[in-house]
C-alpha positions as CSV (number, residue, x, y, z in Angstrom):
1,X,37.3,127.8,15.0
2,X,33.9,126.2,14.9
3,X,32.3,124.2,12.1
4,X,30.6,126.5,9.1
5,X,27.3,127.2,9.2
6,X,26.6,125.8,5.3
7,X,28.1,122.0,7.0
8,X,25.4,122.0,9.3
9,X,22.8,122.5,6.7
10,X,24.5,120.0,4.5
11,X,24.0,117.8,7.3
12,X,20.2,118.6,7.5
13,X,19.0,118.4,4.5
14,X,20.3,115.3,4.0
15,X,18.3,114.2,7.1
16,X,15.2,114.9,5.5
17,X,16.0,113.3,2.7
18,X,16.6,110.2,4.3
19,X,13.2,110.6,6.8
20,X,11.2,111.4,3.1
21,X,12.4,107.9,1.5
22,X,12.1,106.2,4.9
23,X,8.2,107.6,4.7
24,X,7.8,106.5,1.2
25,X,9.3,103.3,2.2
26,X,7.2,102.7,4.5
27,X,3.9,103.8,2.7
28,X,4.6,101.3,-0.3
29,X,5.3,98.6,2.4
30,X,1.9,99.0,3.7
31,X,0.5,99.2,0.2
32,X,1.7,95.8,-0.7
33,X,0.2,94.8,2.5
34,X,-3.1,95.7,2.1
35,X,-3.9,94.8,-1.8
36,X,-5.5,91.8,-2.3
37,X,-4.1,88.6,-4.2
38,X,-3.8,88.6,-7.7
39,X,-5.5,91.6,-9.7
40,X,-6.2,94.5,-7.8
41,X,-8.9,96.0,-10.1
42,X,-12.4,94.2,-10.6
43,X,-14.3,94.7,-14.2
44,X,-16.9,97.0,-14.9
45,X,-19.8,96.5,-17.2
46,X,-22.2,99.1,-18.3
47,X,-25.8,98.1,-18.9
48,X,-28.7,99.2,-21.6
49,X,-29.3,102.2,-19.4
50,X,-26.3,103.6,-18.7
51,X,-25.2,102.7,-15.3
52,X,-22.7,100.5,-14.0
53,X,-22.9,97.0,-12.6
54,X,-20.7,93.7,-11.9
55,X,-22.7,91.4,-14.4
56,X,-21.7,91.4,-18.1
57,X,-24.7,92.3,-19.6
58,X,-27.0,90.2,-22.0
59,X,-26.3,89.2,-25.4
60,X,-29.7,88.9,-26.6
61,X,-30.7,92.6,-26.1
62,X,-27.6,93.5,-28.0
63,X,-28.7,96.0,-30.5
64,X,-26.9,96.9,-34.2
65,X,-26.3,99.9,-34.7
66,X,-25.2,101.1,-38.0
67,X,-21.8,103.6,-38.4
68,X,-23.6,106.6,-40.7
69,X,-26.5,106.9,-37.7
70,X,-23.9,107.9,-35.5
71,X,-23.9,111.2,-34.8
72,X,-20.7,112.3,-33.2
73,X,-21.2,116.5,-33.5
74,X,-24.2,119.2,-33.5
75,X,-26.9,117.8,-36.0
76,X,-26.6,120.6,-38.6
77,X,-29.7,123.6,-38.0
78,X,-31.7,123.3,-41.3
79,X,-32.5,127.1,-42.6
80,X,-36.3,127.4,-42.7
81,X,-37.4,130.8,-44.9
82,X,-38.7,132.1,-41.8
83,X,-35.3,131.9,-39.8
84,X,-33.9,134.3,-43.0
85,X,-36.6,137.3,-43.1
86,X,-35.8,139.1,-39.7
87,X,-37.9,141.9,-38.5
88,X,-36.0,145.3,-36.6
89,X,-36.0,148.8,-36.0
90,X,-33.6,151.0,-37.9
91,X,-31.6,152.7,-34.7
92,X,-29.3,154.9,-37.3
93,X,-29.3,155.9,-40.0
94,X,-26.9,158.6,-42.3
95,X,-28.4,159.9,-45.5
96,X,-24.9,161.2,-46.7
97,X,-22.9,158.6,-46.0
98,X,-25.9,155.8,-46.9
99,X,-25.0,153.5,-44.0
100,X,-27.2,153.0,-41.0
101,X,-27.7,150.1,-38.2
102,X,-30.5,147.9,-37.4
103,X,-31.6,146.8,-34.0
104,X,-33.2,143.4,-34.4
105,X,-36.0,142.6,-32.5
106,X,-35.9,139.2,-31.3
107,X,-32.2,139.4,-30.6
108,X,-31.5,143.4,-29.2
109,X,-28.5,142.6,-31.5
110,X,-27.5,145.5,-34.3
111,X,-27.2,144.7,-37.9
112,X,-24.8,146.9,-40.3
113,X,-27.2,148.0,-43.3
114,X,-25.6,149.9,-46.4
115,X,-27.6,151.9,-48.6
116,X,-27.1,149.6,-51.5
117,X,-29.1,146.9,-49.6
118,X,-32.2,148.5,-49.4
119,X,-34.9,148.5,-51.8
120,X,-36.6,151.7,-50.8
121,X,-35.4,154.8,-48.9
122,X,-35.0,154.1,-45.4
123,X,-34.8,156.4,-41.6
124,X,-34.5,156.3,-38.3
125,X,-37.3,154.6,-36.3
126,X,-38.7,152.6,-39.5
127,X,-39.5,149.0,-39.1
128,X,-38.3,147.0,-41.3
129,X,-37.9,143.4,-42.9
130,X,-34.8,142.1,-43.8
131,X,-31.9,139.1,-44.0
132,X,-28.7,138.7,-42.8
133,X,-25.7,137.7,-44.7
134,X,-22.0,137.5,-43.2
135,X,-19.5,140.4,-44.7
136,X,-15.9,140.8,-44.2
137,X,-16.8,142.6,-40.9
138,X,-19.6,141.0,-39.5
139,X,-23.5,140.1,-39.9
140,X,-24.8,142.7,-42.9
141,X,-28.3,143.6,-44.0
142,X,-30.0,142.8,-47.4
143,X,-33.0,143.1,-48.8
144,X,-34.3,145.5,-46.1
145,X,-37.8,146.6,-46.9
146,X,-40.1,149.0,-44.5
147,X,-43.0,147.3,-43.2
148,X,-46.3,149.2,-42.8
């Protein structure tokens, strides 16, 4: 009877092995062998503009900065009046139920209006002023007045 098949596999595999850690052997042999003496790293400075270079850079134009002018986020938008009053056309509207939609102009983006907002009757097709405040579901319009 001849050998099993799963011996000769054995055998194998644990020729690769031995051929991968001769490889890696070999690799950090030739590493050693080509870094320099000493540190194999050389320092980096950064200058005033931005861009790397081998010479530390000079004390004299060293500038203080203080912590609060740091600004490490988004500087905050300020709200002007003009940013609140948006202008749109009223794409729906249901007299019964007293809701409606309103497609702002700048943005093509629709607005949920309720008929308690409003400070006049409003229908389909009217243009109209108003300003946007966040509800449980999303942007809502207030204060929505027809424009003439």
């Amino acid at each position: 009877m001849g050998k099993s098949q799963e011996t000769w596999n054995k055998k194998e595999n644990e020729k690769k092995k031995e051929k991968k850690k001769k490889e890696k052997e070999a690799r950090r042999e030739e590493r050693k062998a080509n870094a320099k003496e000493g540190n194999s790293f050389e320092i980096a400075y950064v200058d005033e503009f931005g861009n790397f270079s081998s010479t530390p850079p000079d004390p004299t134009k060293k500038l203080k900065i203080k912590e609060e002018d740091i600004q490490v986020s988004v500087p905050r938008h300020t709200v002007t009046k003009e940013d609140l009053i948006r202008k749109g056309i009223v794409t729906f509207y249901n007299d019964s139920k007293g809701y409606g939609f309103i497609k702002d102009l700048e943005t093509q983006e629709s607005v949920f209006v309720h008929v308690n907002n409003t400070t006049e009757p409003i229908k389909e097709n009217n243009k109209v002023t108003y300003e946007v405040e966040m509800g449980p579901k999303g942007p809502n319009a207030v204060r929505v007045k027809i424009t003439r």
